[in-house]
KETORGU-878999 format. One record per residue (C-alpha): x, y, z. Coordinates in steps of 0.5 Angstrom, whole numbers, padded with zeros to 4 digits, always signed. Example, Ala and Ser with C-alpha at 12.3 -4.5 7.8 and 13.67 -1.06 7.14 Angstrom:
<pts>
+0025-0009+0016;+0027-0002+0014;
</pts>
This chain:
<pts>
+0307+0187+0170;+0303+0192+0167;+0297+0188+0166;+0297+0185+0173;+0296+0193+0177;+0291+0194+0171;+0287+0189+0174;+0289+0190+0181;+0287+0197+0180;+0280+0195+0176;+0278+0190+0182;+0279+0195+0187;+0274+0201+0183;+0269+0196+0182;+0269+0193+0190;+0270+0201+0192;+0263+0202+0189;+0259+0196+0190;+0261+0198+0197;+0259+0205+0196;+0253+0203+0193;+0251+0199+0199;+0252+0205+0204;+0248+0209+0199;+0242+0205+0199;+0243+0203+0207;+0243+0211+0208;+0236+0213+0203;+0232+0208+0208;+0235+0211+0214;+0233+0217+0211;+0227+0216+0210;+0226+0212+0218;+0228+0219+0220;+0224+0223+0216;+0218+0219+0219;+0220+0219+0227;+0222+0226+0225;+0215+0228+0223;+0212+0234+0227;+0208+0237+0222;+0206+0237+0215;+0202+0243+0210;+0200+0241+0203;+0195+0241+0198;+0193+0235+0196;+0189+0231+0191;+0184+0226+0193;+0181+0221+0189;+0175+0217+0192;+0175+0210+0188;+0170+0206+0192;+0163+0208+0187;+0163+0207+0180;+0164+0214+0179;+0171+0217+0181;+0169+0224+0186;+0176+0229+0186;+0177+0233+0191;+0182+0238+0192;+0184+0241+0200;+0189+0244+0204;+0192+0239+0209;+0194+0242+0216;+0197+0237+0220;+0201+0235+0228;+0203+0229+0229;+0198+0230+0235;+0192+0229+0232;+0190+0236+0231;+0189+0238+0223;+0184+0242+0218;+0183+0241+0211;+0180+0246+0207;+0176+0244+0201;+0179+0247+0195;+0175+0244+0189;+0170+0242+0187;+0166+0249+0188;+0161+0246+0191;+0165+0244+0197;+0170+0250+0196;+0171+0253+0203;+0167+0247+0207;+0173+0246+0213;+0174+0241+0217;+0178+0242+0224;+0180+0237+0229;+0184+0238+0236;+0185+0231+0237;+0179+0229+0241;+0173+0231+0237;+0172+0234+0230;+0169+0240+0227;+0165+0241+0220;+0165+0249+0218;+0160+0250+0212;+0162+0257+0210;+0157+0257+0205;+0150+0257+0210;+0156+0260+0216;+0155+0254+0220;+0159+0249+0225;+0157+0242+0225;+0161+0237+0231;+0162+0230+0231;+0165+0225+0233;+0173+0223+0232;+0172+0217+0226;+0179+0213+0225;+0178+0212+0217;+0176+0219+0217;+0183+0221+0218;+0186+0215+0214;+0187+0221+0207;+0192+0225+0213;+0199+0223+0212;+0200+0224+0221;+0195+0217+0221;+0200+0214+0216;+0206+0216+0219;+0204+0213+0227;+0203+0207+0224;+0209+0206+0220;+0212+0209+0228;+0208+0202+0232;+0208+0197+0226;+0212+0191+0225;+0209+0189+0217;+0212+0194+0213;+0215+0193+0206;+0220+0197+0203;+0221+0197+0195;+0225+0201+0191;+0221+0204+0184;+0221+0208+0178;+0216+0214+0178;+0215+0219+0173;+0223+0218+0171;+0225+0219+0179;+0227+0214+0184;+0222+0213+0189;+0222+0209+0195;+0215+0206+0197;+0213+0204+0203;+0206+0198+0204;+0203+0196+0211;+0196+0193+0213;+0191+0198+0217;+0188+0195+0223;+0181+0196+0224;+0178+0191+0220;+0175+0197+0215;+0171+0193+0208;+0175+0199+0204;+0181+0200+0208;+0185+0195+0209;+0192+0197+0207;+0196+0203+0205;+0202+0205+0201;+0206+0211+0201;+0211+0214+0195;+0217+0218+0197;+0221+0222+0193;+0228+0219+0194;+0232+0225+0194;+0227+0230+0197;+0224+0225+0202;+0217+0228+0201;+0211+0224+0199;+0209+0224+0192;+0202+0218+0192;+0199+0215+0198;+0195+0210+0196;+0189+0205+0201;+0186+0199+0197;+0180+0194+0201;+0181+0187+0202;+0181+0185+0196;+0186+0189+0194;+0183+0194+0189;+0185+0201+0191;+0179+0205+0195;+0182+0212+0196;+0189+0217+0192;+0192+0222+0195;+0197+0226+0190;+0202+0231+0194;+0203+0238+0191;+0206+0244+0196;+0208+0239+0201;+0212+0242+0207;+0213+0240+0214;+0216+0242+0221;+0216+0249+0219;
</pts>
């Protein structure tokens, strides 16, 4: 008798936690769903990483960003960029170059904003081709997200995003061309949003 209620009281442990841990897994993606619909805004420092040429060329910037498609990002590093500015109000965009105090104007370039994390999240709002993964990163739980960017861009075919399960902030954004090899990196540092 004694070992029937132990199995019996084993049998309902483990279907309480395969219940409970699909629940778990169905909320993170839930999660994140709402992250990205709720996005209003996001500040960050960023580290970009243009992998195109043979030779690796970094910058570090200030990300400044609505979901309007108004942003600023201010160059950091290298030091012979340092303070370059570029502002966007939605329509048209701006450069400042602080070092000769001057104001370029330009037009809006879709694959200039492809390194922003607002152009990756209203894509992910109108986009049917996402796929989901759960991975380890770093000895965290990451939930990574892929999809195709539209444009028929050579260098920007697709992009991937990593966040960070627990805090539901990116960690890596990742654009690859259309053989796959990845074109430009994003690292996330500082990253806050809807402040």
């Amino acid at each position: 008798m004694q070992i029937k209620k132990l199995i019996l009281v084993s049998c309902w442990l483990i279907i309480t936690f395969i219940f409970y841990g699909c629940s778990t897994k169905q909320s993170t993606l839930q999660d994140t769903t709402d992250f990205f619909r709720d996005l209003k805004q996001y500040e960050a420092v960023v580290t970009v990483t243009f992998l195109k040429d043979k030779q690796p060329n970094e910058v570090k910037m200030k990300q400044i960003a609505k979901m309007n498609g108004a942003y600023e990002m201010i160059i950091l590093e290298p030091e012979h960029l340092k303070d370059v500015k570029f502002m966007c109000d939605g329509q048209k965009v701006s450069e400042y170059y602080a070092s000769i105090d001057k104001t370029v104007e330009q037009k809006m370039n879709s694959a200039q904003n492809e390194i922003l994390l607002t152009s990756f999240v209203k894509r992910y709002l109108t986009n049917d081709n996402i796929k989901k993964q759960e991975v380890q990163q770093g000895g965290k739980k990451m939930i990574t997200y892929e999809m195709p960017i539209e444009g028929n861009f050579k260098y920007l075919s697709k992009e991937k995003i990593w966040l960070e399960e627990k805090k539901l902030t990116p960690v890596q954004m990742v654009l690859y061309d259309n053989e796959g090899n990845i074109t430009i990196e994003v690292i996330y540092n500082e990253f806050k949003y809807n402040f």
